[in-house]
LOTI-24156 format. One record per residue: x, y, z of N, C-alpha, C in turn; residue number from 1. Coordinates in nm, 4 decimals. Each point is the difference from the previous one (the first is absolute). Example, Ala and Ser with C-alpha at 12.3 -4.5 7.8 and 13.67 -1.06 7.14 Angstrom:
2
+----------+----------+----------+----------+----------+----------+----------+----------+----------+------+
:    neast :   nnorth :      nup :   caeast :  canorth :     caup :    ceast :   cnorth :      cup : resi :
+----------+----------+----------+----------+----------+----------+----------+----------+----------+------+
:   1.3190 :  -0.5690 :   0.7800 :  -0.0890 :   0.1190 :   0.0000 :   0.0900 :   0.1200 :   0.0000 :    1 :
:  -0.0350 :   0.1050 :  -0.0720 :   0.0820 :   0.1190 :   0.0060 :  -0.0770 :   0.1090 :   0.0730 :    2 :
+----------+----------+----------+----------+----------+----------+----------+----------+----------+------+
//
This chain:
60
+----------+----------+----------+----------+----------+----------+----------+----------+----------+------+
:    neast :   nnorth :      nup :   caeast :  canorth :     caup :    ceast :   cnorth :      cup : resi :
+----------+----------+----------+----------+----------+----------+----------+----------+----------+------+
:   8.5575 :  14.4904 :   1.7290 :  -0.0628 :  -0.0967 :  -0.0881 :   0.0272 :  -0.1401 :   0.0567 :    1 :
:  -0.0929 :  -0.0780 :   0.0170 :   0.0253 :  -0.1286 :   0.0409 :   0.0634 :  -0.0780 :  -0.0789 :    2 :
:   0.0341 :  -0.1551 :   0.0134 :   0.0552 :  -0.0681 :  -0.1226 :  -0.1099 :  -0.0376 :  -0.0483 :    3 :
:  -0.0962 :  -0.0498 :   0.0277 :  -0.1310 :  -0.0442 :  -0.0972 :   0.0051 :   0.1252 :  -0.0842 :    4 :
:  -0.0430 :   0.1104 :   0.0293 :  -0.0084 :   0.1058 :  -0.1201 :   0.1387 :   0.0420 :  -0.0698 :    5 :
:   0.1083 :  -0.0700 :   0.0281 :   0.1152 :   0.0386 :  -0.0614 :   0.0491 :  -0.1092 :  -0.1165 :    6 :
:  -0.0846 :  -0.1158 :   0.0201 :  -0.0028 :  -0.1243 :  -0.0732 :  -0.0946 :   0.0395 :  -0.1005 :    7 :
:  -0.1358 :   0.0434 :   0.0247 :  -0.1020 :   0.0199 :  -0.0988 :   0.0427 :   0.1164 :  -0.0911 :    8 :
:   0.0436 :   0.1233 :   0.0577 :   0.1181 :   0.0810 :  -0.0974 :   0.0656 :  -0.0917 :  -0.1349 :    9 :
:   0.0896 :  -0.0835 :   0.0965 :   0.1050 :  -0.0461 :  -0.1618 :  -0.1121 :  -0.0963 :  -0.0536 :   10 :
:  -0.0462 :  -0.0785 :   0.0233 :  -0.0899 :  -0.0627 :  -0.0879 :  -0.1103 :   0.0834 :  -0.0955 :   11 :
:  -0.0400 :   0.1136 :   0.0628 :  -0.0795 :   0.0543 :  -0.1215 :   0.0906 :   0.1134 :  -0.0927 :   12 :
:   0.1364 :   0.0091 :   0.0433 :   0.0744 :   0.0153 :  -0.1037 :   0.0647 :  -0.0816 :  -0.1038 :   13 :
:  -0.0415 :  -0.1142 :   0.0491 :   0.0632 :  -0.0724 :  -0.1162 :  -0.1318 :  -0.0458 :  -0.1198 :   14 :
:   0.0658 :  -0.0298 :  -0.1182 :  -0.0572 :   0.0151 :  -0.1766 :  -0.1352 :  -0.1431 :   0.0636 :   15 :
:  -0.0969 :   0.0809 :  -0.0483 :  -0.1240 :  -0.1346 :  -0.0183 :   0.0517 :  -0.1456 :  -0.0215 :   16 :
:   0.1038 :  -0.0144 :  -0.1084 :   0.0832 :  -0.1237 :  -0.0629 :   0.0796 :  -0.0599 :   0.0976 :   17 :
:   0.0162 :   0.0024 :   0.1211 :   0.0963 :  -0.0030 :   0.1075 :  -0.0022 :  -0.1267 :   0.0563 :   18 :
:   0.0546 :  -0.1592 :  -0.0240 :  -0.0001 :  -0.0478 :   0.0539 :  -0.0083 :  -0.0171 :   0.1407 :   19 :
:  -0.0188 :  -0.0874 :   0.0811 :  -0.0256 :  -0.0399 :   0.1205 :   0.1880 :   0.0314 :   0.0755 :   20 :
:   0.0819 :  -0.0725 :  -0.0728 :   0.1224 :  -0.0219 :   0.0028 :   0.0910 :   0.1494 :   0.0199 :   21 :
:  -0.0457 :   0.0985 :  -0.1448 :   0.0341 :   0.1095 :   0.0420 :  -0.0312 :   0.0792 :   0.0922 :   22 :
:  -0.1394 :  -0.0246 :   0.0315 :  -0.0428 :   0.1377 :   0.1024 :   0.0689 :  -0.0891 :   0.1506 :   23 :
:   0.0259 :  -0.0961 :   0.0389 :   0.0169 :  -0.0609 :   0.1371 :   0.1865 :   0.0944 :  -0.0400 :   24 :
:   0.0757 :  -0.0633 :  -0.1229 :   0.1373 :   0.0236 :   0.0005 :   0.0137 :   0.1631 :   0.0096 :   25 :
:  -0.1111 :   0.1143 :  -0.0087 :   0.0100 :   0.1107 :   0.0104 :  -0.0567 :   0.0795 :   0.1543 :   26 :
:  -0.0558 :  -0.1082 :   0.0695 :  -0.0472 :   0.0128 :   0.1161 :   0.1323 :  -0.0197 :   0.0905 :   27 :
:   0.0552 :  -0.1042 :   0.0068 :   0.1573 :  -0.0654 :   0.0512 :   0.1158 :   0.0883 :   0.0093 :   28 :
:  -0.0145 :   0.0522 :  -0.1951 :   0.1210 :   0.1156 :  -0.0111 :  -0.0330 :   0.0948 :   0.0867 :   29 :
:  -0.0923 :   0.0901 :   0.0219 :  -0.0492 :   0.1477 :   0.0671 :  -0.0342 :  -0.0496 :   0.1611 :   30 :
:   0.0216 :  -0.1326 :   0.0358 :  -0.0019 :  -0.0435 :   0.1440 :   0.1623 :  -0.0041 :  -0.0028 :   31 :
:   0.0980 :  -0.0717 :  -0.0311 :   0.1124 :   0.0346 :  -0.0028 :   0.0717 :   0.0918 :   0.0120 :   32 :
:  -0.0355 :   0.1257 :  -0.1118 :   0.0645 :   0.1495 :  -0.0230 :  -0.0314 :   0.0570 :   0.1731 :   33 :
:  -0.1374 :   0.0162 :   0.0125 :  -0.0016 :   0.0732 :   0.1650 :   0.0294 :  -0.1098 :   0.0740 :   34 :
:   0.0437 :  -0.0710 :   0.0379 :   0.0573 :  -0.0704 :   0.0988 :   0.1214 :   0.0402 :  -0.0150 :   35 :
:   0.0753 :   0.0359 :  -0.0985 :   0.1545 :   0.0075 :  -0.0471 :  -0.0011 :   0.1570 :   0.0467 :   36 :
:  -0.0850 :   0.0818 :  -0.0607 :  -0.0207 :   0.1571 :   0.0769 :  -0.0086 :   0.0109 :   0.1362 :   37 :
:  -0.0515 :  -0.0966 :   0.0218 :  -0.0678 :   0.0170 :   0.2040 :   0.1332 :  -0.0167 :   0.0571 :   38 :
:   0.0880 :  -0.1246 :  -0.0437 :   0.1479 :  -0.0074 :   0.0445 :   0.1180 :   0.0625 :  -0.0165 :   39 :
:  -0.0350 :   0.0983 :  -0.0652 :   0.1191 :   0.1250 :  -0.0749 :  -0.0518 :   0.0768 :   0.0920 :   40 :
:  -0.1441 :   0.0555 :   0.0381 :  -0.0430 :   0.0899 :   0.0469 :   0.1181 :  -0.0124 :   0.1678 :   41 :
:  -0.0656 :  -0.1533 :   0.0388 :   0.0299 :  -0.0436 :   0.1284 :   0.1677 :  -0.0651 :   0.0132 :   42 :
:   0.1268 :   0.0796 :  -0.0880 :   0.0886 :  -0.0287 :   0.0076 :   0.0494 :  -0.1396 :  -0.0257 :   43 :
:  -0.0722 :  -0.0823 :  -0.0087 :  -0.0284 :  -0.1687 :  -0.0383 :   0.1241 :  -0.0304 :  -0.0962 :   44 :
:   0.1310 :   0.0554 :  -0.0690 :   0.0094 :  -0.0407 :  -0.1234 :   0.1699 :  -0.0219 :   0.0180 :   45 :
:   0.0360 :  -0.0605 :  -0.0965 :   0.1253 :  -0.0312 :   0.0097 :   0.0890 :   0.0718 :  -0.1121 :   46 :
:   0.0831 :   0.0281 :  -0.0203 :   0.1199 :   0.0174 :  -0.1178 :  -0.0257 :  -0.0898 :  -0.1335 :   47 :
:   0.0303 :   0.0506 :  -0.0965 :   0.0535 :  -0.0537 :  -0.1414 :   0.1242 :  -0.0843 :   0.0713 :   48 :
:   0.0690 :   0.0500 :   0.0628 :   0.1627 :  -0.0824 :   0.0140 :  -0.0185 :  -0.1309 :   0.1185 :   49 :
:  -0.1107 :   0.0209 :   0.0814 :  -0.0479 :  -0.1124 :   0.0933 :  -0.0456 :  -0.1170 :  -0.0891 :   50 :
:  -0.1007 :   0.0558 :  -0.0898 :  -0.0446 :  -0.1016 :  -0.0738 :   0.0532 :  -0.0438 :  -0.0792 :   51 :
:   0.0766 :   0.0494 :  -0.0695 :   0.0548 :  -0.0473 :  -0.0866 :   0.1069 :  -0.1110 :   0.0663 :   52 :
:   0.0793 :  -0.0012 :   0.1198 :   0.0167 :  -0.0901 :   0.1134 :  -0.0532 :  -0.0749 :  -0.0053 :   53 :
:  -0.1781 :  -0.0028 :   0.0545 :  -0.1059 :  -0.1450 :   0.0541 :  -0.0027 :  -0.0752 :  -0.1316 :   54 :
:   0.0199 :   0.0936 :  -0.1302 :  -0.0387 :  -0.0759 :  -0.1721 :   0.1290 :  -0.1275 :   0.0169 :   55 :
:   0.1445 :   0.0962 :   0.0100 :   0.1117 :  -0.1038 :  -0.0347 :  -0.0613 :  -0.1350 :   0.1029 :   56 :
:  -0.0605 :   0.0627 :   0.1253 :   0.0654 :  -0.1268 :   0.1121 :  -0.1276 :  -0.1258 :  -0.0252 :   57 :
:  -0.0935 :   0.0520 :  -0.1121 :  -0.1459 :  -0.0912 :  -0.0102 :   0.0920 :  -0.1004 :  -0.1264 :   58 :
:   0.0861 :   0.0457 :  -0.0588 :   0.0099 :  -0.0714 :  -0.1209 :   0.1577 :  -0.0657 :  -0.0139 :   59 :
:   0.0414 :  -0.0169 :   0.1271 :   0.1231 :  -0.1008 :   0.0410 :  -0.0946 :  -0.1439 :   0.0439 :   60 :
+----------+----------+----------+----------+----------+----------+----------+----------+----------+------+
//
């Protein structure tokens, strides 16, 4: 499936009533989620205990 037809998917799942705002913020989320899958797939990922590391060292 291409992304043009993977975009037109979530948009004609979403409610007739669907702001502009929601359908872009539901397009973003489900571009996010498989990007986050593609990098789990591709070993990409770090620890709970790493991050939780980069969290302390962002907020000194």
């Amino acid at each position: 499936m291409t992304t043009k037809e993977k975009m037109k998917e979530i948009i004609e799942a979403q409610p007739e009533d669907a702001t502009y705002e929601e359908i872009v913020r539901e397009l973003a989320f489900t571009g996010m989620v498989e990007r986050g899958l593609k990098d789990a797939r591709q070993g990409c990922t770090i620890s709970n205990e790493e991050m939780g590391k980069r969290i302390r060292l962002w907020q000194k």
